[in-house]
Structures are given as structure tokens and as C-alpha cells.
Biopython code that builds the backbone (N, CA, C, O; Angstrom):
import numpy as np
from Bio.PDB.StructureBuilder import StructureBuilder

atoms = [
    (1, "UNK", "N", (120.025, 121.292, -131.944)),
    (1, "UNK", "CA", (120.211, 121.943, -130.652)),
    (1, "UNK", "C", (120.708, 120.974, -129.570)),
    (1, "UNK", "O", (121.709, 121.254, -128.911)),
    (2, "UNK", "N", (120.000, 119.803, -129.374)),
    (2, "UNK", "CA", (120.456, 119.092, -128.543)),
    (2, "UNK", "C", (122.114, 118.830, -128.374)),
    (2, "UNK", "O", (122.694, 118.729, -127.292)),
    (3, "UNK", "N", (122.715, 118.749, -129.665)),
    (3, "UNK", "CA", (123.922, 118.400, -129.658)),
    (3, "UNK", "C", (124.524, 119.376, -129.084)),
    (3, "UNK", "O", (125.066, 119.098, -128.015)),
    (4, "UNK", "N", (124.627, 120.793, -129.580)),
    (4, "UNK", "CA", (125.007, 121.710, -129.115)),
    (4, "UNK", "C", (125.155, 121.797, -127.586)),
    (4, "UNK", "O", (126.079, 122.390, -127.028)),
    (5, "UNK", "N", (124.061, 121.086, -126.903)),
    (5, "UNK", "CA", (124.075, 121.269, -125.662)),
    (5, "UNK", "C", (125.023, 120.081, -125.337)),
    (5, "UNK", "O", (125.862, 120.276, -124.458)),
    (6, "UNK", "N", (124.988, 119.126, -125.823)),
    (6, "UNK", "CA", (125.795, 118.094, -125.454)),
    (6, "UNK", "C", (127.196, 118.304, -125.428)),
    (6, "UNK", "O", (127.817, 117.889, -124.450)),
    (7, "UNK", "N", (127.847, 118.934, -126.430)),
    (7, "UNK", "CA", (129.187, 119.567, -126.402)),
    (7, "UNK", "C", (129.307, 120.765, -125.768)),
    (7, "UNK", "O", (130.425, 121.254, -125.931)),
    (8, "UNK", "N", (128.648, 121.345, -125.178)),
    (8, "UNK", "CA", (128.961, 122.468, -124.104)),
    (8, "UNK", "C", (128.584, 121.903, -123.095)),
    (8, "UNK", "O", (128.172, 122.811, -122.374)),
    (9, "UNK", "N", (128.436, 120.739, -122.461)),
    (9, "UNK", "CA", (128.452, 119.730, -121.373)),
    (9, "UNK", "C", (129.971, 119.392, -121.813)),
    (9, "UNK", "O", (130.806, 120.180, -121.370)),
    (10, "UNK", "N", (130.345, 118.573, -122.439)),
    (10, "UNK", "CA", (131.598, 117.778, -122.596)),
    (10, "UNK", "C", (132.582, 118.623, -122.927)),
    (10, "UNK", "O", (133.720, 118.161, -122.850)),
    (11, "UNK", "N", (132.419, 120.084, -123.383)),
    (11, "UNK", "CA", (133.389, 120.982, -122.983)),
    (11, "UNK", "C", (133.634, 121.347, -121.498)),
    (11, "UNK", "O", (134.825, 121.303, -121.190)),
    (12, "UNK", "N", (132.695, 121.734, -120.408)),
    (12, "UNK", "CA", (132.414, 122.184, -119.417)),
    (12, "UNK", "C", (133.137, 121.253, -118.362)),
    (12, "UNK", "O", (133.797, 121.633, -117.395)),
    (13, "UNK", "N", (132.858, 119.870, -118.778)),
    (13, "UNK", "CA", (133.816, 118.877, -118.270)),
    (13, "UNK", "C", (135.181, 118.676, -118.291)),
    (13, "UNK", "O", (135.956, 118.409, -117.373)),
    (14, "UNK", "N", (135.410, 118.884, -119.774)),
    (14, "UNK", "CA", (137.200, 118.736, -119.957)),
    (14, "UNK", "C", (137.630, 119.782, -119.004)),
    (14, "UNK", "O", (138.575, 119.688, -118.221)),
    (15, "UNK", "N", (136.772, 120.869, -119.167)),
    (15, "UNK", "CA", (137.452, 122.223, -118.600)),
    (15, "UNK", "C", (137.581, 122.000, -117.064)),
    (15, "UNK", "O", (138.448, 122.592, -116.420)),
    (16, "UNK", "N", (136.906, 121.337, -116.625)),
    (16, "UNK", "CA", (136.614, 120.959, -115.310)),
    (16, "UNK", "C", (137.682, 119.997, -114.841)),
    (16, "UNK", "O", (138.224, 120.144, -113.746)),
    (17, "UNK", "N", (137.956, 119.101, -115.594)),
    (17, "UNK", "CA", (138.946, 117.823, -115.212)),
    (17, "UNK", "C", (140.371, 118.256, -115.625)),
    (17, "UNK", "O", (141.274, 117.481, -115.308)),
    (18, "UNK", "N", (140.737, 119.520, -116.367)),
    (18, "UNK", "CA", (141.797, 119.778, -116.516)),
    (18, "UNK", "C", (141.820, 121.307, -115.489)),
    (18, "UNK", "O", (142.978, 121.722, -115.461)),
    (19, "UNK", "N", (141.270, 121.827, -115.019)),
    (19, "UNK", "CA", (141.343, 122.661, -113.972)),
    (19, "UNK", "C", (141.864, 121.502, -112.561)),
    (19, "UNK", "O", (142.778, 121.882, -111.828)),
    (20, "UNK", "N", (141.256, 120.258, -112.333)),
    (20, "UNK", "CA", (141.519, 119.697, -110.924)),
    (20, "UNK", "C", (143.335, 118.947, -111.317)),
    (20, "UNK", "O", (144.078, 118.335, -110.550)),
    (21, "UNK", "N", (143.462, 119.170, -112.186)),
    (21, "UNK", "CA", (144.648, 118.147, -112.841)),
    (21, "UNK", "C", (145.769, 119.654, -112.634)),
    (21, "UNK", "O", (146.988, 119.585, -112.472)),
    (22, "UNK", "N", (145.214, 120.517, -112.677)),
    (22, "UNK", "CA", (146.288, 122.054, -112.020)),
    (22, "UNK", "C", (146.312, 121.596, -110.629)),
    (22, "UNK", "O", (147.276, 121.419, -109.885)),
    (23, "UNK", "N", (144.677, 121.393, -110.366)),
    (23, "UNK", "CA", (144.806, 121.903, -108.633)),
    (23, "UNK", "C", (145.786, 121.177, -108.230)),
    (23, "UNK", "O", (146.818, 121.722, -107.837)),
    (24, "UNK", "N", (145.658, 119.869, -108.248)),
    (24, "UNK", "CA", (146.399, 118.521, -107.879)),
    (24, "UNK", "C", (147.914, 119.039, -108.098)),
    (24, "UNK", "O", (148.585, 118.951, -107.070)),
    (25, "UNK", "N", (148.581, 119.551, -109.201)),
    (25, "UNK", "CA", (149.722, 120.079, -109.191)),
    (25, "UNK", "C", (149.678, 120.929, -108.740)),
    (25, "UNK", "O", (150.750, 120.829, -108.142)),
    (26, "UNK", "N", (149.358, 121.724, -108.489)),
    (26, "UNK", "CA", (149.663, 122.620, -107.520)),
    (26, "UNK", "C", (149.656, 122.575, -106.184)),
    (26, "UNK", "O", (150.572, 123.086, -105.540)),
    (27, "UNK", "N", (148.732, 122.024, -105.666)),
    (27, "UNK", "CA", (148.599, 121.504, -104.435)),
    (27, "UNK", "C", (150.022, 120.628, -103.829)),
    (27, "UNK", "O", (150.679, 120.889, -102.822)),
    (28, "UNK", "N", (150.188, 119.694, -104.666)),
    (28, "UNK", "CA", (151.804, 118.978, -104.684)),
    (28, "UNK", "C", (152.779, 119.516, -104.678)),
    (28, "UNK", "O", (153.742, 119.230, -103.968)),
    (29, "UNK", "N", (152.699, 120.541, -105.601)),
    (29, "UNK", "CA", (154.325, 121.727, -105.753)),
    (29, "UNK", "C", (154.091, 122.379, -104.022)),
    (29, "UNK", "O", (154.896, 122.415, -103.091)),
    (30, "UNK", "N", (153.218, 122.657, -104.071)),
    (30, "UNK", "CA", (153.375, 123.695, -102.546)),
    (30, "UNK", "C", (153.792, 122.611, -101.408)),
    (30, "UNK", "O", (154.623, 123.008, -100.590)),
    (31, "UNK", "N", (153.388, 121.515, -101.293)),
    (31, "UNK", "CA", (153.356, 120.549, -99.870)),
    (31, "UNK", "C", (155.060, 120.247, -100.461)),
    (31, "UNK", "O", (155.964, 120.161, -99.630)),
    (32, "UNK", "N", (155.269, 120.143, -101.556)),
    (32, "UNK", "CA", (156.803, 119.684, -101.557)),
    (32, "UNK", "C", (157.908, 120.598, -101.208)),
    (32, "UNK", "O", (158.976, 120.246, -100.709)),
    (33, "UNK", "N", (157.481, 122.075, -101.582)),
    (33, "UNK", "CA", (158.054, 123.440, -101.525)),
    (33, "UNK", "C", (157.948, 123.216, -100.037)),
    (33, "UNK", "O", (159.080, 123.340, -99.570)),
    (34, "UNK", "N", (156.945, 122.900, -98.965)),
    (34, "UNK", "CA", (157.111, 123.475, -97.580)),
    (34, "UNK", "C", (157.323, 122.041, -96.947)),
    (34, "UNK", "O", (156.845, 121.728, -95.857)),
    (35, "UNK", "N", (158.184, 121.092, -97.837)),
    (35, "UNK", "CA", (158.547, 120.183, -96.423)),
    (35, "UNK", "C", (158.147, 118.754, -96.740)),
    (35, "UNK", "O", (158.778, 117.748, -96.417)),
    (36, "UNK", "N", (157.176, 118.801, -97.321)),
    (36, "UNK", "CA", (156.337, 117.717, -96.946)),
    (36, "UNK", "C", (157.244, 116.225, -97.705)),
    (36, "UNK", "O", (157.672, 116.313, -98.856)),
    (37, "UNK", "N", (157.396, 115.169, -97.026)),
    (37, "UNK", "CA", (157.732, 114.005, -97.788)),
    (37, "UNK", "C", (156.971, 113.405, -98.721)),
    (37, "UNK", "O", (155.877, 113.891, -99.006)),
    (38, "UNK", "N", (157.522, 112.054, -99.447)),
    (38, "UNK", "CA", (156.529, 111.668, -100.506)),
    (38, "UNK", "C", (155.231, 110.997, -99.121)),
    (38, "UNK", "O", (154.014, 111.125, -99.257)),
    (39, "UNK", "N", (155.615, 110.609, -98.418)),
    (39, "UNK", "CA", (154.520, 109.423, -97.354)),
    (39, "UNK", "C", (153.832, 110.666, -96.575)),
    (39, "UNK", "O", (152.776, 110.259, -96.088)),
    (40, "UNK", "N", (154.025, 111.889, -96.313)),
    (40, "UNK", "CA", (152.946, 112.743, -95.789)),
    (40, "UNK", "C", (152.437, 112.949, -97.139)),
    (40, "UNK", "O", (151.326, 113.478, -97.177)),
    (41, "UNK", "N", (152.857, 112.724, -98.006)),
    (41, "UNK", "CA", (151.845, 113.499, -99.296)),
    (41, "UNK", "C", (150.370, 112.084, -99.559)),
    (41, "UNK", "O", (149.150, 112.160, -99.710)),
    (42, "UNK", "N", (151.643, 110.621, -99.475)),
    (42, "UNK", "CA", (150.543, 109.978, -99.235)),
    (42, "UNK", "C", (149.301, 109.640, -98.526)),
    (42, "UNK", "O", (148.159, 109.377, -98.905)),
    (43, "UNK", "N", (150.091, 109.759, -96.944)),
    (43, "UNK", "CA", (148.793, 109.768, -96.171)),
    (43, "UNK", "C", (147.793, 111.199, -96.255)),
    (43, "UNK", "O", (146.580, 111.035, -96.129)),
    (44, "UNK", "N", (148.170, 112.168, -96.403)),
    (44, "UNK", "CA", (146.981, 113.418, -97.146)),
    (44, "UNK", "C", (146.457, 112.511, -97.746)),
    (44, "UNK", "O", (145.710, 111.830, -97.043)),
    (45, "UNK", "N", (146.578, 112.089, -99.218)),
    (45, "UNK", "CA", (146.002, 111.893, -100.309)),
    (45, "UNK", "C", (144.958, 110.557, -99.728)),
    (45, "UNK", "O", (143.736, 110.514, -99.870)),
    (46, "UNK", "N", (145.820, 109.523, -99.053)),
    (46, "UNK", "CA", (144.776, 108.332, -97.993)),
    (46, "UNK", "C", (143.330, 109.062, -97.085)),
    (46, "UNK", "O", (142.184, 108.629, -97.205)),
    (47, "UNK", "N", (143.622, 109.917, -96.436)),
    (47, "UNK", "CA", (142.838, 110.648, -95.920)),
    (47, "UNK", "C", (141.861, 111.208, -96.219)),
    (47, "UNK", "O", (140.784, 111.076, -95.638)),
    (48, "UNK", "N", (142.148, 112.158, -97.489)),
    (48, "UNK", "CA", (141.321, 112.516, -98.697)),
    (48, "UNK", "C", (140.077, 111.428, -98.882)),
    (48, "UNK", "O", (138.861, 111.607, -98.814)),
    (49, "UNK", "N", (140.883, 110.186, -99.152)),
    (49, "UNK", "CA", (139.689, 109.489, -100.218)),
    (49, "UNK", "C", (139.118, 108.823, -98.848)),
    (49, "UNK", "O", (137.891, 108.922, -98.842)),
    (50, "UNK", "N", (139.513, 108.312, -97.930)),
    (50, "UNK", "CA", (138.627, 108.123, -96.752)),
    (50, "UNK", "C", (137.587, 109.097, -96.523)),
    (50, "UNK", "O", (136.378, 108.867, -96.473)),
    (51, "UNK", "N", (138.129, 110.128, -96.400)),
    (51, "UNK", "CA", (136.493, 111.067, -96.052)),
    (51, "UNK", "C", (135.411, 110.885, -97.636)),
    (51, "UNK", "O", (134.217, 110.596, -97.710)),
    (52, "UNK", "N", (136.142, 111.106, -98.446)),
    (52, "UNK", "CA", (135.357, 111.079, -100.037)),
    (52, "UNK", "C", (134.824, 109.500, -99.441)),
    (52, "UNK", "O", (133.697, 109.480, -98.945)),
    (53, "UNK", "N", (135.419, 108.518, -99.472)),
    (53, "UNK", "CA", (134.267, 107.571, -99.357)),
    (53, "UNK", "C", (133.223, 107.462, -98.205)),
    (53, "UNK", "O", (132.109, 107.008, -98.471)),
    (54, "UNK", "N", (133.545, 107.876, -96.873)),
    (54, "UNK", "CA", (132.522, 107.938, -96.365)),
    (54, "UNK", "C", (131.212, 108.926, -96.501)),
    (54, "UNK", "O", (130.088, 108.662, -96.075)),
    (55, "UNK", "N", (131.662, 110.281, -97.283)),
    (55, "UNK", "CA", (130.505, 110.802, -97.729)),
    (55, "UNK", "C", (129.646, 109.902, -98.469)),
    (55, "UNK", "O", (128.466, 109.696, -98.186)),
    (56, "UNK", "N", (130.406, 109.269, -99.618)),
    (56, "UNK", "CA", (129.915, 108.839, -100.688)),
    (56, "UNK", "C", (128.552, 107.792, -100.505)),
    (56, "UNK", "O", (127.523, 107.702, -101.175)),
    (57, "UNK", "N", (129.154, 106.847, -98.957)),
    (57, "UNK", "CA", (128.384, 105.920, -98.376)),
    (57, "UNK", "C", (127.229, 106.417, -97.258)),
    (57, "UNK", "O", (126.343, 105.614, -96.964)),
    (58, "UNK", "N", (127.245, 107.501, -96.755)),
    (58, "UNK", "CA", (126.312, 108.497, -96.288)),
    (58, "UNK", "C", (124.968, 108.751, -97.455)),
    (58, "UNK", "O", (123.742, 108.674, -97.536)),
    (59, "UNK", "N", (126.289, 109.133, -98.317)),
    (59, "UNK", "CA", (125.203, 109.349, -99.559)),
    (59, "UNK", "C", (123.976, 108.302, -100.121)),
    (59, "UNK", "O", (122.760, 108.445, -100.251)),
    (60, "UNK", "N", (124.579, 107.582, -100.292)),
    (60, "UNK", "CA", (124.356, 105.772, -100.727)),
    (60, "UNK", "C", (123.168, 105.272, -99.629)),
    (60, "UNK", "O", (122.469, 104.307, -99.938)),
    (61, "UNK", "N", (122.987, 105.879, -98.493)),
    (61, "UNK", "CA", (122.556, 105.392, -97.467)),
    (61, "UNK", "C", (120.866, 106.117, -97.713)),
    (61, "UNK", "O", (119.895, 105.360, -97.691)),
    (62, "UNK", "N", (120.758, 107.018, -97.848)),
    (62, "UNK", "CA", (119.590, 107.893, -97.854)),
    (62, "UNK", "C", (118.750, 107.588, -99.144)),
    (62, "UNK", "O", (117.711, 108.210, -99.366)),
]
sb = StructureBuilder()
sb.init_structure("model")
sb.init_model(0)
sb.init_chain("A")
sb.init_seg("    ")
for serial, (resi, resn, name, xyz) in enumerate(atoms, 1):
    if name == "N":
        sb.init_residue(resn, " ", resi, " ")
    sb.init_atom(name, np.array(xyz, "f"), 0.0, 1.0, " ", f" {name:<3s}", serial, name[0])
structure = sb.get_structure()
């Protein structure tokens, strides 16, 4: 049983990391479709992980 559970974890995941690997394309096709350059796509994506790390260190903090 245990295993069982272990591979419907590590399924649940792939499924998970290949759903954000759409979002991410998709998200890109649309900002390119309405305009956006490669350096606004970068600074989004800079921005992004700035807030992700300061949660992360919020987090870290408690």
C-alpha cells in the first residue's frame, strides 16, 4: 500500500509540473501575441521571483 501511495504522489506531481510548464507557455504566447517584448517578459518574470522570494523569507522568518 504504501507504494501505491507513493506513486499517486509522484504522479500528482508530474501532473502538476507539466500543467505549470502549459501555464508558463501560455502565459508567454499571450504577452507575445499582445505586444510584449522579450525585456518586458523579463522584467515580469524578475518581478515574479522577487515577490516569490520575499514571501519565501517572510516564511523563513516565523
Amino acid at each position: 500500500m504504501p507504494q501505491l501511495i507513493e506513486r499517486e504522489g509522484t504522479t500528482a506531481r508530474a501532473e502538476r509540473e507539466r500543467a505549470l510548464k502549459i501555464l508558463a507557455k501560455s502565459i508567454f504566447r499571450e504577452l507575445k501575441t499582445n505586444g510584449y517584448e522579450a525585456r518586458e517578459i523579463v522584467a515580469l518574470s524578475t518581478e515574479l521571483l522577487n515577490l516569490l522570494s520575499i514571501e519565501m523569507k517572510s516564511d523563513s522568518a516565523k
